[in-house]
C-alpha positions as CSV (number, residue, x, y, z in Angstrom):
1,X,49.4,17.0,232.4
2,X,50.0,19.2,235.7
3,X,46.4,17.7,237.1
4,X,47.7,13.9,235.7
5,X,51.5,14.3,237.2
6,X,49.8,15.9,240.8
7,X,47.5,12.6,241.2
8,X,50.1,10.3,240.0
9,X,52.3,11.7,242.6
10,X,49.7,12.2,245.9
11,X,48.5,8.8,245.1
12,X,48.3,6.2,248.0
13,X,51.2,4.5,248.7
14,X,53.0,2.7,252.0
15,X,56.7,3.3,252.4
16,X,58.5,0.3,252.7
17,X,62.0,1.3,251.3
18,X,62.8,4.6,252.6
19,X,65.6,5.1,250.4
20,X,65.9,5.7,246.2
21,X,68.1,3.4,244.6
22,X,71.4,4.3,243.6
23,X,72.3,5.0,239.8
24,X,76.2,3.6,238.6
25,X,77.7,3.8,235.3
26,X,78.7,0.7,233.8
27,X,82.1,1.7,232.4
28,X,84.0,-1.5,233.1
29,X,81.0,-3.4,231.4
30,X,81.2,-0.5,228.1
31,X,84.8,-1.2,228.1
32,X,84.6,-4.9,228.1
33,X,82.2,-4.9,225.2
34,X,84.8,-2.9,223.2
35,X,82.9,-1.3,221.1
36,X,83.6,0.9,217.7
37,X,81.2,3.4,219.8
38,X,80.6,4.6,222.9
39,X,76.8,5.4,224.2
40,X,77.1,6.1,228.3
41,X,75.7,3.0,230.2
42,X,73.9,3.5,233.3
43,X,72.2,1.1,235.9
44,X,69.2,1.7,238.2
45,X,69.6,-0.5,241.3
46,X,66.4,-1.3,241.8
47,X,67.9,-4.9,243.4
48,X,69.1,-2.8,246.1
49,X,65.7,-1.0,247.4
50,X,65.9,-1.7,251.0
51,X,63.2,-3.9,251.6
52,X,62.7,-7.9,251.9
53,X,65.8,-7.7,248.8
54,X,64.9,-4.9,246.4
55,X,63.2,-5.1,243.1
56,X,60.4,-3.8,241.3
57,X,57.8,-5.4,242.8
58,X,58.3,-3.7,246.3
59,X,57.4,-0.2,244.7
60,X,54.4,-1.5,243.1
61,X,53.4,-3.1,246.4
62,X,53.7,0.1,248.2
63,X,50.5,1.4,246.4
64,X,48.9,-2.3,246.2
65,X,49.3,-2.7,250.1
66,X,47.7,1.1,250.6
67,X,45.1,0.1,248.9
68,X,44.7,-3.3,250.1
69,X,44.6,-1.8,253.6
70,X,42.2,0.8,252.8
71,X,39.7,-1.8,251.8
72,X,40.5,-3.2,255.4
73,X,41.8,-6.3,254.3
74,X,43.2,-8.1,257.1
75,X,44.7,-11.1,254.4
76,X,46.9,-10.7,251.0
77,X,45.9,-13.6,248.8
78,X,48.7,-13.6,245.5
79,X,50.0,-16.1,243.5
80,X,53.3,-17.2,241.2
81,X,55.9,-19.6,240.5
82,X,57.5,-21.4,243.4
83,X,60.3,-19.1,243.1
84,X,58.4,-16.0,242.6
85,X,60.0,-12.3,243.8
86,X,56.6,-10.8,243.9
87,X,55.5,-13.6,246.3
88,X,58.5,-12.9,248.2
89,X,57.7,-9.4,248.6
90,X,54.1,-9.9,249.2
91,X,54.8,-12.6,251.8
92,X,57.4,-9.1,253.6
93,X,54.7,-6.8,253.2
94,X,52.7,-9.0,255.3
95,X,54.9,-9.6,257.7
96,X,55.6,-5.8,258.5
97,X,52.0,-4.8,258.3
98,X,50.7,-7.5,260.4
99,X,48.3,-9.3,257.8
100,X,48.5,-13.0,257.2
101,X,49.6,-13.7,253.5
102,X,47.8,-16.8,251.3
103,X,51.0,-17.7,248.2
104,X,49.4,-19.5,245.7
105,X,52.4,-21.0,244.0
106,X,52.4,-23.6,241.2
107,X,55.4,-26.1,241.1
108,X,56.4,-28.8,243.6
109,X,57.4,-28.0,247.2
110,X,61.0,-28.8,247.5
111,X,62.3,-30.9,250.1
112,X,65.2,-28.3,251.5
113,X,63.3,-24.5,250.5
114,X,65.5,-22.4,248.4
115,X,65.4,-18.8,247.3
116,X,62.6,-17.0,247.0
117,X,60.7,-19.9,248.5
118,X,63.0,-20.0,251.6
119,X,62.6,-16.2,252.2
120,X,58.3,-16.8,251.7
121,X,58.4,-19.4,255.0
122,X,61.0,-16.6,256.6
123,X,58.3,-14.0,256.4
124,X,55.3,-16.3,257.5
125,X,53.1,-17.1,254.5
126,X,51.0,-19.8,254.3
127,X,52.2,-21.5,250.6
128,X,49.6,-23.7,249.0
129,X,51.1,-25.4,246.1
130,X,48.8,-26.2,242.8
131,X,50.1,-28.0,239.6
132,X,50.6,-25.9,237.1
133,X,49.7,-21.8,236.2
134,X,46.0,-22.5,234.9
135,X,45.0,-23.5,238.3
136,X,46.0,-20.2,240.4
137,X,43.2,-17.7,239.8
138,X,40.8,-20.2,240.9
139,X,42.7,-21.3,243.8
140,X,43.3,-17.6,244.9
141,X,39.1,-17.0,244.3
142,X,38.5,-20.8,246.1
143,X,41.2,-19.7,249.0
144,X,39.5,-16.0,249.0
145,X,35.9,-17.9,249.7
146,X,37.2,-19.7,252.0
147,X,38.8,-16.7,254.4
148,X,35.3,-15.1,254.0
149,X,33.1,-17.7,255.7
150,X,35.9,-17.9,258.5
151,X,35.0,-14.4,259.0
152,X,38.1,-12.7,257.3
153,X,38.5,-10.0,254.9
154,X,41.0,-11.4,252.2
155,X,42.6,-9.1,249.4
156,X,43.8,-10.8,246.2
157,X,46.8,-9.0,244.7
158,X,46.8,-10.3,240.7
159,X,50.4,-11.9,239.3
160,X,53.2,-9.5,239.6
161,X,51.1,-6.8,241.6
162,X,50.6,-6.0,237.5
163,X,47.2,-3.7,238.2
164,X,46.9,-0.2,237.5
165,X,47.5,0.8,241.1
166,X,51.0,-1.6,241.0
167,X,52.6,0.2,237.7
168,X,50.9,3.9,239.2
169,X,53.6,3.1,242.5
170,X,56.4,1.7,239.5
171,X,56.0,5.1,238.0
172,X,56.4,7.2,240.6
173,X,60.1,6.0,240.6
174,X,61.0,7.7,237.6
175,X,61.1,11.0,240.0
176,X,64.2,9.4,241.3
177,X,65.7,9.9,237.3
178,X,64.2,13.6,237.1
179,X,67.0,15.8,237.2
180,X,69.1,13.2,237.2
181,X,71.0,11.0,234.4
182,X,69.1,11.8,231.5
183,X,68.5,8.5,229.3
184,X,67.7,8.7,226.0
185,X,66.9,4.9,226.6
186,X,65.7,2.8,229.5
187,X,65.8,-0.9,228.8
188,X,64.2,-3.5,231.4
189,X,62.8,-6.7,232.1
190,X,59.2,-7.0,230.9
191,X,57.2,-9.7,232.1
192,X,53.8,-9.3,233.7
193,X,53.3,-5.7,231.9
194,X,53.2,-3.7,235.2
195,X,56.9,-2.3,235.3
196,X,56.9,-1.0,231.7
197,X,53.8,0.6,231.9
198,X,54.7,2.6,234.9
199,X,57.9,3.4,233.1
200,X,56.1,4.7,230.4
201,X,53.5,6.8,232.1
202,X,56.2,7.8,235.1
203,X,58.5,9.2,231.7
204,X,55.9,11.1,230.4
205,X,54.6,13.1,233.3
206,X,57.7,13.6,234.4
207,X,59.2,14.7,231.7
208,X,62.1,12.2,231.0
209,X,62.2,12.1,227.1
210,X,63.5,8.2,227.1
211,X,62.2,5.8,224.6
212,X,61.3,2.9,227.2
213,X,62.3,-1.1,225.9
214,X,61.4,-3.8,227.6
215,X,62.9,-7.5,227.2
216,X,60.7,-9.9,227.7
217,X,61.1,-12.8,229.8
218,X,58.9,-15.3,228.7
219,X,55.4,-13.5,226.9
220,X,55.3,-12.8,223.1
221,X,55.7,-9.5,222.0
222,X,52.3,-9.0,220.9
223,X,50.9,-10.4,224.2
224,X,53.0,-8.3,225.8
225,X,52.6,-5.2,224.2
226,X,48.6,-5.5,224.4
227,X,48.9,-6.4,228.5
228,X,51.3,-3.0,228.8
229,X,48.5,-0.9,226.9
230,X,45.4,-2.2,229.0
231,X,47.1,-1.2,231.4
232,X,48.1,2.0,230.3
233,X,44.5,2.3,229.5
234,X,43.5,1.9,233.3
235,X,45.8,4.2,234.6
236,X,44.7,7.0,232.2
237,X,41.2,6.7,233.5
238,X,42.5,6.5,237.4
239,X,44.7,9.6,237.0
240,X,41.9,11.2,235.0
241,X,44.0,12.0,231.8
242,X,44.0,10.7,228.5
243,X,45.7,7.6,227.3
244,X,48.2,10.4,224.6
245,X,49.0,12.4,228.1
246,X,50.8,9.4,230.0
247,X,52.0,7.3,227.2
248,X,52.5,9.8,224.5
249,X,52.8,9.3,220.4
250,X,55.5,6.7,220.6
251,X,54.6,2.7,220.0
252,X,55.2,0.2,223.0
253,X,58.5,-1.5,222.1
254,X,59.1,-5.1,223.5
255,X,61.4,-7.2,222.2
256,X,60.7,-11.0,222.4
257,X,64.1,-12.6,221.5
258,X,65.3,-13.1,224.5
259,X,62.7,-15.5,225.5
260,X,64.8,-18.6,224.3
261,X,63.0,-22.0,225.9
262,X,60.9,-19.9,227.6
263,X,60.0,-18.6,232.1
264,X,63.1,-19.4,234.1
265,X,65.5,-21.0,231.5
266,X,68.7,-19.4,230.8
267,X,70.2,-19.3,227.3
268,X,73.6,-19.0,226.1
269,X,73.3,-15.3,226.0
270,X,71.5,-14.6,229.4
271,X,74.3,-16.7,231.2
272,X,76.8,-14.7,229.2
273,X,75.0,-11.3,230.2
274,X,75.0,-12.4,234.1
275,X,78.8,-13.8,233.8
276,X,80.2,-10.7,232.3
277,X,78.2,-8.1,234.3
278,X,79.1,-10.0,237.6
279,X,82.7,-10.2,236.7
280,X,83.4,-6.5,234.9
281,X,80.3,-4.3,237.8
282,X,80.6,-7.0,240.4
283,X,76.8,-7.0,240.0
284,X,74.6,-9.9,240.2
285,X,71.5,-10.8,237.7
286,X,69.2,-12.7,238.1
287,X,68.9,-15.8,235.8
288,X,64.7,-15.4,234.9
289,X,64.7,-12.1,234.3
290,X,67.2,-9.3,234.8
291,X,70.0,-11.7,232.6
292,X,67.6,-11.8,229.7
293,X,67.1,-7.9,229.7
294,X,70.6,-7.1,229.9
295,X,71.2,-10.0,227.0
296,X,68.9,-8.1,225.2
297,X,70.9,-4.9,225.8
298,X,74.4,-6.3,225.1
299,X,72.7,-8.0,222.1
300,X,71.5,-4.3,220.6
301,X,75.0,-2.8,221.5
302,X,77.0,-5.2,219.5
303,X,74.4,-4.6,216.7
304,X,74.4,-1.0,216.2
305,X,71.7,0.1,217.5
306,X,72.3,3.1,219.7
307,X,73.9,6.2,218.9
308,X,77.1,7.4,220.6
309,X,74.9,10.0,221.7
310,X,72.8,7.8,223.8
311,X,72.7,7.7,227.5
312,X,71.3,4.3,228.4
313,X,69.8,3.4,231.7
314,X,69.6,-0.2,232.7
315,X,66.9,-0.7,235.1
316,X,67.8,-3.3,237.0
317,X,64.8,-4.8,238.5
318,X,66.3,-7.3,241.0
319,X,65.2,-11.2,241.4
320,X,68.9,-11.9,243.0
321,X,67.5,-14.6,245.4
322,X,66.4,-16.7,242.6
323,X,70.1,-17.3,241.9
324,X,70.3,-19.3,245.0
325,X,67.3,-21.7,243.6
């Protein structure tokens, strides 16, 4: 464990938000659910890491980019939806490192940019658009090929920065928690696998006893669920520990019924979620992800299934400029 939490911890990584993100209880939010029982209900501000607009994909691109310069890469290839955060932060990371950044984005460019999509031309990227999901890996390989015979040294950074080395840098933010607020539960959107996964592994070598949930956005449970333990898998190996020493006995939980009509379209109780949490916190969600997880929350509070015992930690993982889509 010692040997496991020591490499997790010295492990590569490229500062771009010099500052942990705050933690606020949610008491106008407990109130305004009024319920018969009372767990404490926190909120890690993830949304307001202070880089290129917070979220979870700017830690795990502090360990991607390390290693993506230590190969001496002098391109980041990535891909996503038109309004994808971890383009956004990929197309920053660029910018401040002085690499030129390749977005592989299916959807159709929109007349007047918006969002995320704005912020990518803001930082510099290149954008090629392709029709639908199926055609992004080969793009990014076709695009890769391409930077190679003009003589460049290109660096493809999977969907979501989801690789072992993305949720090893999401981990080490649970030493921010450490000490700290000690949940009992730490509920979060789940997506592309990479954020619970560090959760999970960042819990257990730090020693925050926390059951992790995580709501997914748009995958199945199952799908889900086997993406999060692959990559569990790979971390094990690249922090030389077993898979029991940084996941531990407990099953990966992810709850699917959130997902409604499926990536990027709200439901009556994600819009809900966002509404009252902006109105109660004066906190802002994010309609793809963060309003489905915290749907998923008020939908497990209203159901019973917390103790007043439990200290719940919302980790909010930003996406806020997709609200201005």
């Amino acid at each position: 464990m010692a040997t496991a939490l020591a490499t997790l911890m010295s492990s590569p990584a490229i500062l771009l938000a010099t500052h942990p993100s705050p933690i606020e209880e949610l008491t106008r939010l407990s109130a305004a659910l009024g319920l018969t029982y009372a767990p404490r209900l926190f909120i890690k501000r993830d949304d307001l890491l202070s880089f290129a607009c917070g979220g979870n994909k700017v830690r795990k691109m502090q360990a991607v980019a390390a290693e993506a310069v230590a190969s001496g890469a002098d391109t980041l290839i990535t891909c996503g939806g038109v309004q994808s955060n971890h383009a956004r932060v990929t197309a920053a990371t660029g910018a401040v490192l002085g690499l030129k950044v390749v977005l592989v984005v299916n959807g159709t460019a929109q007349a007047t940019a918006t969002g995320n999509a704005r912020l990518d031309t803001l930082f510099g990227a290149d954008v090629r658009y392709v029709a639908n999901r199926d055609e992004r890996d080969a793009t990014m390989q076709s695009v890769a090929a391409d930077l190679r015979a003009a003589g460049r040294r290109p660096f493809i950074v999977p969907l979501g920065a989801s690789t072992a080395t993305g949720a090893i840098g999401f981990a080490k933010g649970v030493a921010e928690i450490a000490g700290g607020v000690k949940p009992t539960v730490i509920l979060h959107s789940s997506s592309s696998g990479g954020t619970q996964a560090g959760l999970i592994a960042g819990c257990a070598l730090l020693g925050v006893r926390s059951r992790v949930i995580g709501i997914s956005a748009d995958e199945t449970s199952s799908s889900l669920t086997k993406t999060v333990g692959t990559l569990l898998d790979e971390m094990a190996t690249r922090l030389g520990a077993k898979r029991q020493t940084i996941a531990g006995d407990d099953p990966i939980e992810v709850d699917d019924a959130q997902i409604g009509g499926g990536y990027g379209v709200p439901t009556a109780a994600s819009t809900e979620a966002l509404t009252l949490l902006a109105r109660t916190e004066g906190i802002l969600l994010d309609p793809v992800y963060t309003a489905k997880a915290m749907a998923g929350l008020i939908a497990r509070l209203r159901a019973g299934a917390f103790a007043s015992s439990d200290t719940i930690l919302f980790w909010h993982t930003g996406g806020q400029p997709g609200y201005f889509a």
